[in-house]
N, C-alpha and C positions, 0 to 999 in steps of 0.2 A: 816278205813272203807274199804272193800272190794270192787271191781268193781261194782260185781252184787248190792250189798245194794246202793251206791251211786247212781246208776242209778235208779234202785228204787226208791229211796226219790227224784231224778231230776223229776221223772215224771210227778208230777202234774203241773210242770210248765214250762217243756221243749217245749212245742207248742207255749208258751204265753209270754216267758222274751225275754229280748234283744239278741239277737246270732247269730252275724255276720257269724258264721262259718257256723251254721248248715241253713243257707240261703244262702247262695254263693252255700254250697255243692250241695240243689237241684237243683239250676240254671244250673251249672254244670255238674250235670249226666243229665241233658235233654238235653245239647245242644254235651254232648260227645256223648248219644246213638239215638236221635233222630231220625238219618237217618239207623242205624242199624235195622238190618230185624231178628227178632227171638220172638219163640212162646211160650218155656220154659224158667222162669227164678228162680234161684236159687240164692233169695237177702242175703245176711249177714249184719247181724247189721240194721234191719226193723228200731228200735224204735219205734218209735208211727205211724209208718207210710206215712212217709214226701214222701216218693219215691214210695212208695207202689202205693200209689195214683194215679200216673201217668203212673207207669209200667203198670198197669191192662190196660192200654185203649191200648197200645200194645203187649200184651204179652196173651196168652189163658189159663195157667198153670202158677201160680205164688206158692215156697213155700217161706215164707219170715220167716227167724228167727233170736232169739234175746236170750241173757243169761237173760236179765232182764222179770222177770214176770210181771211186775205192767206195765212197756213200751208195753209189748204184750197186754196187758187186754185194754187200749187206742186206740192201732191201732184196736184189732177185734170190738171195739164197731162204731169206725169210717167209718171203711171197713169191708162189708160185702157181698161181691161177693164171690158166689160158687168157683170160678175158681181157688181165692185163699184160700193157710190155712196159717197159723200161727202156730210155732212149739217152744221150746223153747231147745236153740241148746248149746252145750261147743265147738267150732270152734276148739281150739286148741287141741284136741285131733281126732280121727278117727271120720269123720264122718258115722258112722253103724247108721244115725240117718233115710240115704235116702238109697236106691237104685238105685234111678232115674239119668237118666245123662239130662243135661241140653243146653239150646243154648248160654244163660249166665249166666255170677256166675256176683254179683254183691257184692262191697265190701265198704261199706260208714263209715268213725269215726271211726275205730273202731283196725285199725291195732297198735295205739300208747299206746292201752293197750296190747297189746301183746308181751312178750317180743322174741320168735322166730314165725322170719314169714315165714321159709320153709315150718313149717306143714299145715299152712293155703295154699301156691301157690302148694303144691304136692296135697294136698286132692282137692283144687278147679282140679286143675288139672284131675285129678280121673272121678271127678263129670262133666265134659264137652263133650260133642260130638265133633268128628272131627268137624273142623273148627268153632267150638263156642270160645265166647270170652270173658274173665275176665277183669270185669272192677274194678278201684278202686280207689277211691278221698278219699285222705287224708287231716290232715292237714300241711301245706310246712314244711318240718326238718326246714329251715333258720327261720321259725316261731318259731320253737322249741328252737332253738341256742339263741334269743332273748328273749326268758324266757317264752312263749304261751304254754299253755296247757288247757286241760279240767279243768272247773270249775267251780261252782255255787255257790247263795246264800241261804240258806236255814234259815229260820228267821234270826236270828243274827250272822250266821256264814257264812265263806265262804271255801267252801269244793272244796280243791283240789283232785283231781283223780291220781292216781298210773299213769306216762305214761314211756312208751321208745322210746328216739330217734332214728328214722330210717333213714338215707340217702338213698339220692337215689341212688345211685350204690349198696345199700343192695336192694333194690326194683327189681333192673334192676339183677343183681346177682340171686339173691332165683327165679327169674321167668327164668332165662336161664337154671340153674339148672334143674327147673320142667320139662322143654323142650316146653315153651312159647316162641313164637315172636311176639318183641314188635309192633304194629300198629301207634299208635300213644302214646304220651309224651306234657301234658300242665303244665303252670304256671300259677295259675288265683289272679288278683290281687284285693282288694277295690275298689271303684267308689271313695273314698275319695285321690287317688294320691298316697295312701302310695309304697312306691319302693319296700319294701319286700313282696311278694306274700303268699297270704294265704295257697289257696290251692294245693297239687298237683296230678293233675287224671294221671292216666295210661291204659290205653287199650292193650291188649294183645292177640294174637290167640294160636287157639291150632290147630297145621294143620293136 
């Protein structure tokens, strides 16, 4: 099954099942960009719009996009502020999708389907105003190395997702390359004690 279809068929239930991942993540980009100051933002990997949500109450200009159509059709019904649209985007190739430059790129889930992440840190790159900033939570490679990945139940099955492991010196690498510098670097872990960390955020400027 393809990205796009799996993400698809996850949708009617990715708000509502159990997913430690995609609850850490929103915790996480709230308390990475919190105190950051910017009015354009240019989210990648919306979904159903878990971040959307809280982006719009700081941000004036929101475009948020997603490969999956059935995940967009969720968020526009949830969120319906003029300020933002909804667009339905392929990251890994040019984006000719905007023209716009932005104050943040925002990057949630979405990089462990991708198997090269230069195209994604040079296009975000592209699409940022001096001094704007790329952000991005994943889930931790040491997650990946323990056998975690995307994956759901759908009646009787349980659908894995296509993923690629990425360490993080590819992360730190493909953003030096773009000619990013890094700001900050977390490791965020369970409330339940586990020692291997879920997620990993990175923040990065473009000076």
């Amino acid at each position: 099954m393809s990205i796009e279809n799996a993400y698809n068929e996850w949708s009617s239930q990715y708000d509502t099942n159990k997913n430690r991942t995609r609850d850490l993540d929103k915790q996480v980009s709230w308390e990475m960009l919190r105190d950051l100051d910017f009015e354009s933002v240019l989210e990648l990997g919306c979904g159903t719009g878990k971040n959307t949500e809280w982006l719009r109450d700081k941000a004036s200009n929101i475009l948020a996009v997603d490969f999956s159509e059935e995940m967009l059709s969720i968020a526009k019904k949830k969120i319906t502020n003029e300020n933002i649209r909804f667009h339905k985007a392929d990251i890994t190739k040019k984006w000719e999708w905007t023209s716009e430059k932005f104050d943040l790129v925002t990057c949630n889930l979405i990089l462990e389907h991708i198997e090269d992440l230069q195209v994604v840190f040079d296009q975000a790159f592209s699409k940022l105003k001096p001094g704007g900033h790329f952000f991005i939570s994943e889930l931790h490679p040491f997650k990946q190395y323990s056998g975690t990945k995307a994956r759901f139940h759908s009646e009787d099955r349980l659908i894995e997702l296509e993923t690629f492991t990425h360490h993080v010196s590819e992360y730190l690498n493909s953003a030096t390359k773009a000619g990013f510098q890094l700001s900050k670097l977390q490791e965020h872990f369970d409330e339940d004690g586990n020692k291997i960390p879920r997620l990993l955020s990175l923040l990065f400027k473009k000076s």
